[in-house]
C-alpha positions as CSV (number, residue, x, y, z in Angstrom):
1,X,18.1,30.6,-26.2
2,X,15.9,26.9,-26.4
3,X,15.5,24.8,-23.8
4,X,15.6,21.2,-23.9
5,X,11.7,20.3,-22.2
6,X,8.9,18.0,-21.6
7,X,5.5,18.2,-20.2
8,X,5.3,15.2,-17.2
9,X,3.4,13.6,-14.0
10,X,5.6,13.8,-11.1
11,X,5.1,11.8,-8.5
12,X,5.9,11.7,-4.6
13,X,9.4,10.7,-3.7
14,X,8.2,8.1,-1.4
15,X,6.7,6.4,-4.3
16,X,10.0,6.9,-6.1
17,X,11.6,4.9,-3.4
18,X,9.5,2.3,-3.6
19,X,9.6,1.3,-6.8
20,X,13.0,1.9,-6.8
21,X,13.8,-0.7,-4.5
22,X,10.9,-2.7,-6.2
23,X,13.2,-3.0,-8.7
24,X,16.4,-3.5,-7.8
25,X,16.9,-7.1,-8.8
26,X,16.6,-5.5,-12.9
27,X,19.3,-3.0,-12.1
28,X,21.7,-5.7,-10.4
29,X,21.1,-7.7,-13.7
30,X,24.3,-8.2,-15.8
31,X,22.6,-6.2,-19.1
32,X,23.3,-3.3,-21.1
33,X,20.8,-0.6,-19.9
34,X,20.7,2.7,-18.5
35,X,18.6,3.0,-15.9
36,X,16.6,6.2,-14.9
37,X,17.8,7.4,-11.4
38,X,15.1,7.0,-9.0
39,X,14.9,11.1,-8.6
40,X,14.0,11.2,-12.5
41,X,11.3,8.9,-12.4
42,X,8.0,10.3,-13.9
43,X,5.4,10.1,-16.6
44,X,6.2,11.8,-19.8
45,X,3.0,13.3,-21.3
46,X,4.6,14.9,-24.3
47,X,8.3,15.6,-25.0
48,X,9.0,19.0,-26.8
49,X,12.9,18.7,-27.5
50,X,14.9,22.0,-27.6
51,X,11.8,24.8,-27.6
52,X,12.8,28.4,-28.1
53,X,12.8,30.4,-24.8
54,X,10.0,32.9,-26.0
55,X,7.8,30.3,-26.7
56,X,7.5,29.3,-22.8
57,X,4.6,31.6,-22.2
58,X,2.6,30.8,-24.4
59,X,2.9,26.7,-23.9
60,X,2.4,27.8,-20.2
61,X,-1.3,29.5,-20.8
62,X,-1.9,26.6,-22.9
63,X,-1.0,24.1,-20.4
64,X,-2.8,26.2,-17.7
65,X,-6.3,26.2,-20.2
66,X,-5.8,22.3,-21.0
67,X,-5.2,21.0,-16.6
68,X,-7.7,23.0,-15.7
69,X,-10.0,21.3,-17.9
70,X,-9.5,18.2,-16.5
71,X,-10.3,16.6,-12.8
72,X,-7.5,15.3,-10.4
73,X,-7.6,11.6,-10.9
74,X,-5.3,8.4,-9.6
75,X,-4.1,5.5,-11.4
76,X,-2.6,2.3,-10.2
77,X,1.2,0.9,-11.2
78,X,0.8,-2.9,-11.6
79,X,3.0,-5.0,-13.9
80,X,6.2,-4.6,-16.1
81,X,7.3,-5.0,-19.6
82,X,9.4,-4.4,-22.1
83,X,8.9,-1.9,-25.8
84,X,8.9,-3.2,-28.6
85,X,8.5,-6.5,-27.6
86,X,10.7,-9.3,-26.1
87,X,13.1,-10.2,-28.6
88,X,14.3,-6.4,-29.6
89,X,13.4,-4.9,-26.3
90,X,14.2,-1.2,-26.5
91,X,12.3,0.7,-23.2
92,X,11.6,-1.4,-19.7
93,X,8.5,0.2,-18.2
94,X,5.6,-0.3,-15.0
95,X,2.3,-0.6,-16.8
96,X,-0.6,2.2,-15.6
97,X,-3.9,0.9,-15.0
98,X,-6.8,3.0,-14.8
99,X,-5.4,4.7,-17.7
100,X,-8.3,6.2,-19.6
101,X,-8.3,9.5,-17.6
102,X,-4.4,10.2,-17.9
103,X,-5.6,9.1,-21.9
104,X,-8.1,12.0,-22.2
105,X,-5.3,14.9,-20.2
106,X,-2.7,13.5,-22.4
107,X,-5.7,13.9,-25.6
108,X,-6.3,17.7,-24.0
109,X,-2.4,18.8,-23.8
110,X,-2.0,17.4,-27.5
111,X,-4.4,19.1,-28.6
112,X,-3.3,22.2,-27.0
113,X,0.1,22.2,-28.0
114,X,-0.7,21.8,-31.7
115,X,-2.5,25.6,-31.7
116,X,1.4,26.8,-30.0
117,X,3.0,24.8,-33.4
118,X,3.7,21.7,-32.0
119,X,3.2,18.6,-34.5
120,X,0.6,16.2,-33.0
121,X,1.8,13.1,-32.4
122,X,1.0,10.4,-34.7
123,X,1.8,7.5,-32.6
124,X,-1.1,6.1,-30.2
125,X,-0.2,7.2,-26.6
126,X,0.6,4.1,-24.7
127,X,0.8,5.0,-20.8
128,X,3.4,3.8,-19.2
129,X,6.6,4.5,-16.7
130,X,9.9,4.3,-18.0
131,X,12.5,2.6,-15.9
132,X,15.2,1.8,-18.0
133,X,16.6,2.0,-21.9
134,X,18.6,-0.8,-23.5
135,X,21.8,0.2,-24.8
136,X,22.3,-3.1,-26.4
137,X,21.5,-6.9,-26.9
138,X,23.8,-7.8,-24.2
139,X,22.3,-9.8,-21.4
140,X,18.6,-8.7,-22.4
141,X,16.9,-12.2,-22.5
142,X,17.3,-12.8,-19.3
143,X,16.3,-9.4,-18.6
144,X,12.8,-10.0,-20.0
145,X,12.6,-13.4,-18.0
146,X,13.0,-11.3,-14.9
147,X,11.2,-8.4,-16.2
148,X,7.9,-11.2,-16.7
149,X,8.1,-12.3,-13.6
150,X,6.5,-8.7,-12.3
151,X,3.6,-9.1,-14.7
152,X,1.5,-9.2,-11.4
153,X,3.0,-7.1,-9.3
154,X,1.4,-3.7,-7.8
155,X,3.8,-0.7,-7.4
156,X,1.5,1.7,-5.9
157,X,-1.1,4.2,-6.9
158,X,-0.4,7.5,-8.1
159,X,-2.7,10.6,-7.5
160,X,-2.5,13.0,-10.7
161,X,-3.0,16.7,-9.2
162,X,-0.8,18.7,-11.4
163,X,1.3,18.0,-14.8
164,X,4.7,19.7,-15.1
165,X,6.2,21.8,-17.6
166,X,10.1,20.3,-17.5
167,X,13.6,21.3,-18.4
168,X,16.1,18.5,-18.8
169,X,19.7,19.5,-18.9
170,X,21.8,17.1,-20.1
171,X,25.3,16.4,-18.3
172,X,28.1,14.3,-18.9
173,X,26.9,11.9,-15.4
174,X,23.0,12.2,-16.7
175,X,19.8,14.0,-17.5
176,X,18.9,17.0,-14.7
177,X,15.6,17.8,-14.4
178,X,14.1,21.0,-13.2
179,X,10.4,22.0,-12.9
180,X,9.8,25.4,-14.7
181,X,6.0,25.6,-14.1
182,X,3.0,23.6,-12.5
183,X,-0.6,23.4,-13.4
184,X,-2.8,22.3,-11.6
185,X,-5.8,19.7,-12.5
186,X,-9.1,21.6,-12.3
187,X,-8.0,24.7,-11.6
188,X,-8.0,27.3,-14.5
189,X,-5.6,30.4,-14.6
């Protein structure tokens, strides 16, 4: 059997709400783009796609080897913007400031996952939330107006104890995601 799974930063629900309702005035917009439900939010640190059930142990050690390497840490939410850039935009996201940290976990469980057979990615890692994905052109310039005028704005800190080891179901009303394991920043085993 494979299950569909990602490794991720989960945050506190409160936070959830707030940027949730930091937002709302993108999700009333008249444009074409599927927004992630505020219980979904999170960081995605690597996503693994459909991974064969028997392999879950050993990603899990290795996850375990590469958090416990690395010391809990916080990093700020401040700003908005949109991937690739504002005339094709693809992704909307909250920028993550104080990023170098979450840079050198995301370096660790990279690295780690390659010795389990994962390909490394070749993209450079760009940290950022994901709020939303455009389906389409439709109504996305003034989307990016709006999305500008949060440039400046702060959406909270975020305190990085653990990552997550996800599944992600996918259902005809959305994406479920379940946490199959936790590990734990600084703690080995």
């Amino acid at each position: 059997m494979r299950i569909r799974c990602f490794i991720a930063i989960n945050f506190d629900e409160e936070l959830k709400r707030d940027l949730y309702h930091a937002t709302e005035e993108l999700r009333d917009m008249k444009c074409d783009v599927k927004w992630v439900p505020m219980e979904n939010l999170h960081i995605t640190l690597k996503f693994l796609g459909d991974t064969p059930e028997e392999c879950i142990p050993k990603i899990s050690e290795r996850l375990a080897v590469a958090s416990g390497s690395r010391a809990p840490f916080t990093m700020k939410l401040r700003g908005a913007g949109v991937f690739p850039d504002r005339r094709r935009p693809k992704v909307v996201w909250i920028d993550i400031l104080d990023s170098s940290e979450l840079t050198k976990l995301y370096n660790k469980v990279e690295e780690s996952l390659v010795t389990v057979g994962f390909k490394e990615d070749i993209r450079p890692f760009t940290p950022h939330l994901t709020i939303g994905r455009v389906r389409s052109p439709r109504g996305s310039a003034p989307l990016v107006t709006m999305v500008e005028t949060l440039k400046e704005n702060d959406f909270g800190i975020i305190e990085v104890e653990k990552i997550s080891l996800m599944k992600s179901n996918l259902k005809p009303s959305g994406a479920q995601y379940t946490s199959v394991a936790e590990y734990y920043l600084g703690k080995e085993g």
